[in-house]
C-alpha positions, 0 to 999 in steps of 0.5 A, spaced: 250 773 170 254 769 175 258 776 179 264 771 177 267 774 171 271 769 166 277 772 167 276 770 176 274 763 173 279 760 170 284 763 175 281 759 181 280 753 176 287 753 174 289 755 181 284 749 183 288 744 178 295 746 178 294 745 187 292 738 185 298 737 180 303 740 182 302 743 190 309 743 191 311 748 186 305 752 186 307 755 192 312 759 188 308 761 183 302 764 185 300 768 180 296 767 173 296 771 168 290 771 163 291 775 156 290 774 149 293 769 144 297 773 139 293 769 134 285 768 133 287 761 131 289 759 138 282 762 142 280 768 145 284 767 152 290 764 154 295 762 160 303 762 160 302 759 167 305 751 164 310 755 161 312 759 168 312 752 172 316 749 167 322 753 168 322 752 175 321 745 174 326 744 169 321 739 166 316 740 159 311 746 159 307 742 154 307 736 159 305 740 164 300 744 161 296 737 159 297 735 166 294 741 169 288 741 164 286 734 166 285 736 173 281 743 170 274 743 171 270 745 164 264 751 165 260 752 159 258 759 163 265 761 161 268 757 156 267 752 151 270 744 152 275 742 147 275 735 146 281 736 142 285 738 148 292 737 144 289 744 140 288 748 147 295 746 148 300 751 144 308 750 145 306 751 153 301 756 153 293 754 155 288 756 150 281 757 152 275 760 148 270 763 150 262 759 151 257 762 147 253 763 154 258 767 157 257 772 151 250 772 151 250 774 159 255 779 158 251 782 152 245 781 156 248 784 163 251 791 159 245 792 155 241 791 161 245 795 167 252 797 164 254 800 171 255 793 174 259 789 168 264 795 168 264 797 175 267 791 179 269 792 185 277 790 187 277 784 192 281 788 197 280 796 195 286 800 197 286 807 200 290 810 195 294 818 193 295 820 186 300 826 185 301 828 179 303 835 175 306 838 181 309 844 176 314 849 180 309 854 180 315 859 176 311 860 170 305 857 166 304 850 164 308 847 159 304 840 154 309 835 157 304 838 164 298 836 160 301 829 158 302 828 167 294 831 168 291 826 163 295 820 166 295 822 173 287 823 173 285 817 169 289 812 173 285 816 179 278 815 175 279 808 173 281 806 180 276 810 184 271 806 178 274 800 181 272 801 188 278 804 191 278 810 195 281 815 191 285 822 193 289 827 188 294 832 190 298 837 186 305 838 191 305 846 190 313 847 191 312 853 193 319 854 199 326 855 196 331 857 192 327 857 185 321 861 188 326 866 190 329 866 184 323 867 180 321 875 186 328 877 184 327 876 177 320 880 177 324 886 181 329 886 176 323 886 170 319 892 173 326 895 174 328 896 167 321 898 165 322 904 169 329 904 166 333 902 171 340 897 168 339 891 170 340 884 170 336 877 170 340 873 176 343 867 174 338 862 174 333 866 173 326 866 170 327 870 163 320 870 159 315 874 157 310 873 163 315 875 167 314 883 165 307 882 165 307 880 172 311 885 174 307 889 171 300 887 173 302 886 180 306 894 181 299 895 177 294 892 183 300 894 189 303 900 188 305 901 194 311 896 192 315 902 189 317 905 195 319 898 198 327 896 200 330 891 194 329 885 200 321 886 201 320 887 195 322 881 192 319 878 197 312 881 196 313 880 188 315 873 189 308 872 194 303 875 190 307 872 183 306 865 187 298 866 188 297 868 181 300 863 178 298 857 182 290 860 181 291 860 174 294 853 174 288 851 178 283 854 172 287 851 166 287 844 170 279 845 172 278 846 165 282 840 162 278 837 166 282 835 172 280 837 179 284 836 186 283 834 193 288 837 196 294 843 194 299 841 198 304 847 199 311 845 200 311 851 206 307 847 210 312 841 212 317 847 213 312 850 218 312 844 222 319 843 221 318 836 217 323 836 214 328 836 221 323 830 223 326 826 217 333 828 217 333 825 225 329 819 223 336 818 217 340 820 224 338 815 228 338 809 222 346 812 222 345 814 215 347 820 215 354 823 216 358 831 216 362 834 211 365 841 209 359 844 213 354 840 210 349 834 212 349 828 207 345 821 205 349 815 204 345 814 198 352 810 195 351 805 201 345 803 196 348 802 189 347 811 187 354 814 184 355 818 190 352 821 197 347 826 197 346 833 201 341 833 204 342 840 208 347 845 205 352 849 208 349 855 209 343 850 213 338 850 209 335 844 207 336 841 200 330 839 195 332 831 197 330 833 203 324 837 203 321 830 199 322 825 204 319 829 209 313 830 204 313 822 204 313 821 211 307 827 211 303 821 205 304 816 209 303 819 216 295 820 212 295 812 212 295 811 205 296 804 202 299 806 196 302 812 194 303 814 186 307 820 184 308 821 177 315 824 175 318 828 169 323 826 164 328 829 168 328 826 174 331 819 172 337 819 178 333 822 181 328 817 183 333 810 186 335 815 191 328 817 193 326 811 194 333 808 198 332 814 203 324 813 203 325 805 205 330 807 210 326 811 215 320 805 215 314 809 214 310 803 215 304 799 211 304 805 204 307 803 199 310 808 194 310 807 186 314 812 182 313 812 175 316 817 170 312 821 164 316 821 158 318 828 154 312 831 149 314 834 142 309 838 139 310 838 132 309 844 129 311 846 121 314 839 121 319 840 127 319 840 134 318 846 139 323 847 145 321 848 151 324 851 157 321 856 163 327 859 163 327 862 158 320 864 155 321 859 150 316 854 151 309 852 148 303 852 154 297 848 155 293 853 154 296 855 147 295 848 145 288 848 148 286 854 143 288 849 137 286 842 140 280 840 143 280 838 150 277 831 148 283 830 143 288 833 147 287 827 153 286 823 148 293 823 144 296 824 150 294 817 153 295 813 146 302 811 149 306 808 154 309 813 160 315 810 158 316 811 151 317 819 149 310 822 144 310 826 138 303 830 139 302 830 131 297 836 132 295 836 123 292 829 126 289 832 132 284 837 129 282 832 123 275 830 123 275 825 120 277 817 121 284 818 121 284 821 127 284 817 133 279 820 137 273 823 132 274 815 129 271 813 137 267 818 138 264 816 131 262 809 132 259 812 139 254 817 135 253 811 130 251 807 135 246 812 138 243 815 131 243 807 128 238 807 135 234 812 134 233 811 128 230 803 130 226 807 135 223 811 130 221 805 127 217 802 133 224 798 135 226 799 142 232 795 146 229 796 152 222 793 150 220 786 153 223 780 151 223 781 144 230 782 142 234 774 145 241 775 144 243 768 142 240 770 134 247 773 134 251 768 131 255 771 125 262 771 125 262 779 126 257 779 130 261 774 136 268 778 135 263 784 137 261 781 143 268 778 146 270 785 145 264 788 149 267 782 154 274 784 155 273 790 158 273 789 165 279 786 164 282 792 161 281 796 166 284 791 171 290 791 167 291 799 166 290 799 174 295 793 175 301 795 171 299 803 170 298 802 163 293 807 162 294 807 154 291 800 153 284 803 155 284 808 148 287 803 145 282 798 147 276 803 144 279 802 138 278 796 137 272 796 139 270 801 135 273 797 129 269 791 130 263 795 130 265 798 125 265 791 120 260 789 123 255 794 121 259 794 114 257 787 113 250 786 116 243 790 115 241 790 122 235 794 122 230 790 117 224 786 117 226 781 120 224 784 128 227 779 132 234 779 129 233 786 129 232 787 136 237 783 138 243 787 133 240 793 136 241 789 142 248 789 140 248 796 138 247 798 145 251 794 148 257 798 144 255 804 145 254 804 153 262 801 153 265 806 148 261 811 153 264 808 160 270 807 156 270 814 154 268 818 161 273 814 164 278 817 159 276 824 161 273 825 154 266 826 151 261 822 148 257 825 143 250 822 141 251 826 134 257 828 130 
């Protein structure tokens, strides 16, 4: 198979024709877009790039369109000529349909080395930072943190898949007033305990696992009795932090997620960061004193009003410790930074991002996405979470419930935009209505339908027997162009940090087997057919396998 995939071939034929039509315009409009009809009619590919010149141009999309295909060079590698050009053009839009050819190549290559149709190498590979979770290390982690570790780590394994160079990071806010009130909260826990009255500061930290850290630590450090009330704050706090962040590591690890690097708040304090970026905000005359305090013009960028970054009492605000953390990212030479946020840092981010491009930190580009709210049903109603309070369901209570695999998977069934309702009766369900038995199914079909040949004597590795042009039938094809689509389903979730469009992509995938095996007998006497539907079997079977490890979800053989 020519390395060029048919997404790349016609980008450049279009390209190449639109140069010869319209070159001026096409300076402006340097992007094409290929995806699918949103009806089958229409072909299997499609382009709105008639329709995006026509609007620049003031002109028809239709006229344009038909011009750009008359200077189009036709490839049967790829896609089959129309000789009816009039039904390739819909209201504007270019439809293509894929050449038999191609499908058979493709076909060939998955079965043959699955590793090189899906792992296509980005053209230009970036070096890249992942930041996600970050959890305040003030309590256990909560789902909506589950939902952050599924996305945060797929986004990383599909671009790392891609060929690009790769690092995750856990920010460890471990510096500032929550840390402090989480120590004081401790002491006033192991306190009362020994009878003493006593309040919970404002703000403060209230649940349960409070009294068992205050327990556990005076338990393995009784020397913390005999301490002043300031030390042995800060000593519970010290140890309360080293727990916590040790079980934050071990929940991450066995839902599958694991980190280059934990980077502690406390260091850029140490090495006085956050100094270092409020002098660049200085020298930009970006700042400004008042009432004791130093503040950011972030209204001279659209924000309602300014921003502190140091306090009266000259400590240094949140705001500031991260800018300095991004000028610390982008001092590592990053091409592009991901930082994925919680619901509640919608303001929070124009600021951010105002602050940030006002120092100039060079060539990192820093993209920030916020991960929307997870309600768990439970009993028909949602749960109320908060640290704070104690009142909160942690990943680990919805691990005892639900299976790694359905937990990643639910959680990245939806965009990061749009809030999630974790329907755990579904989660738990063996059966097709569950999203993910419904995939993992159709894998260990493929694998028991091959075993199965293979104990007949019929074996899709063995020599040229199988020939993937005997697969003619309807069914037979819209397996094949599902098989085809997927490297383009990566590049898409990488581009547009859409990670939701892989499960979903299985889906289909797993449905189109699924017709397909409903509809056709596929080990039978006839041993050439036979061998080429196994052939398609495989071909099924290694992409919801690659599918699903790039999802971080197993691929069982046997279910």
């Amino acid at each position: 198979m020519d390395s060029m995939s048919i997404n790349d071939y016609l980008i450049k034929s279009l390209s190449d024709a639109i140069k010869v039509q319209y070159p001026e315009a096409w300076k402006d409009h340097s992007e094409i877009v290929i995806e699918k009809p949103k009806q089958k009619s229409f072909g299997d590919l499609a382009t709105p790039v008639a329709m995006s010149l026509a609007k620049a141009m003031r002109a028809n999309p239709a006229a344009i369109a038909r011009d750009i295909m008359s200077a189009f060079v036709w490839d049967d590698r790829y896609v089959e000529p129309d000789p009816q050009l009039s039904r390739t053009l819909a209201g504007g839009y270019i439809n293509f349909k894929v050449s038999r050819g191609y499908l058979y190549a493709i076909l060939r290559q998955v079965v043959t080395d699955p590793a090189s149709f899906v792992h296509v190498k980005a053209q230009h590979p970036k070096k890249m930072l992942f930041e996600f979770v970050s959890a305040n290390p003030t309590g256990p982690m909560v789902v909506v943190n589950g939902r952050a570790a599924a996305i945060g780590d797929v986004m990383a394994r599909v671009n790392e898949w891609l060929g690009h160079e790769v690092r995750r990071e856990f920010y460890v806010n471990d510096f500032g007033n929550q840390v402090e009130l989480l120590g004081k909260s401790i002491a006033c826990r192991y306190w009362q305990a020994k009878g003493r009255p006593g309040e919970i500061p404002e703000g403060g930290y209230e649940g349960d696992y409070i009294k068992d850290l205050a327990r556990d630590i005076a338990e393995a450090f009784p020397e913390i009795q005999s301490m002043e009330l300031a030390a042995m704050e800060k000593r519970f706090m010290e140890e309360a932090l080293e727990r916590i962040i040790a079980q934050q590591r071990s929940i991450l690890e066995s839902y599958g997620v694991r980190y280059d690097q934990w980077f502690r708040e406390s260091q850029l304090h140490r090495s006085q960061a956050p100094q270092a970026a409020l002098s660049r905000l200085r020298e930009q005359g970006l700042t400004y004193e008042q009432d004791g305090a130093v503040w950011f013009m972030s209204s001279k960028f659209g924000d309602e009003k300014d921003r502190v970054l140091v306090r009266g009492d000259g400590s240094p605000t949140y705001f500031l410790s991260d800018l300095a953390y991004h000028v610390h990212k982008a001092s590592r030479g990053i091409d592009e930074s991901y930082t994925f946020w919680g619901p509640d840092h919608h303001g929070y981010i124009p600021r951010l991002e105002h602050a940030v491009n006002a120092l100039e930190l060079g060539r990192t580009v820093f993209k920030n996405f916020i991960i929307q709210q997870v309600n768990l049903i439970r009993n028909g109603q949602p749960f109320r979470m908060s640290k704070r309070k104690g009142d909160f369901i942690t990943i680990s209570e919805l691990l005892s419930d639900v299976s790694v695999d359905a937990a990643r998977y639910f959680f990245l069934m939806r965009k990061l935009s749009t809030h999630f309702d974790f329907d755990m009766s579904l989660a738990v369900k063996q059966s097709e209505e569950n999203p993910v038995f419904y995939v993992q199914y159709a894998h260990a079909r493929t694998r028991s339908l091959l075993k199965h040949a293979e104990e007949r004597g019929l074996c899709v590795k063995d020599t040229g027997l199988a020939s993937p042009d005997l697969l003619v039938e309807p069914e037979e094809l819209d397996v094949m162009k599902a098989v085809a689509d997927f490297p383009s389903v990566l590049f898409a979730a990488a581009k547009y940090v859409e990670p939701h469009r892989i499960p979903a992509y299985l889906e289909d995938l797993a449905a189109q087997f699924h017709r397909f095996y409903q509809k056709h007998r596929i080990v039978t006497d006839d041993r050439a057919l036979s061998s080429a539907r196994l052939m398609l079997a495989e071909g099924v079977s290694n992409t919801l396998r690659l599918g699903l490890e790039l999802l971080g979800v197993s691929a069982p053989d046997r279910m």
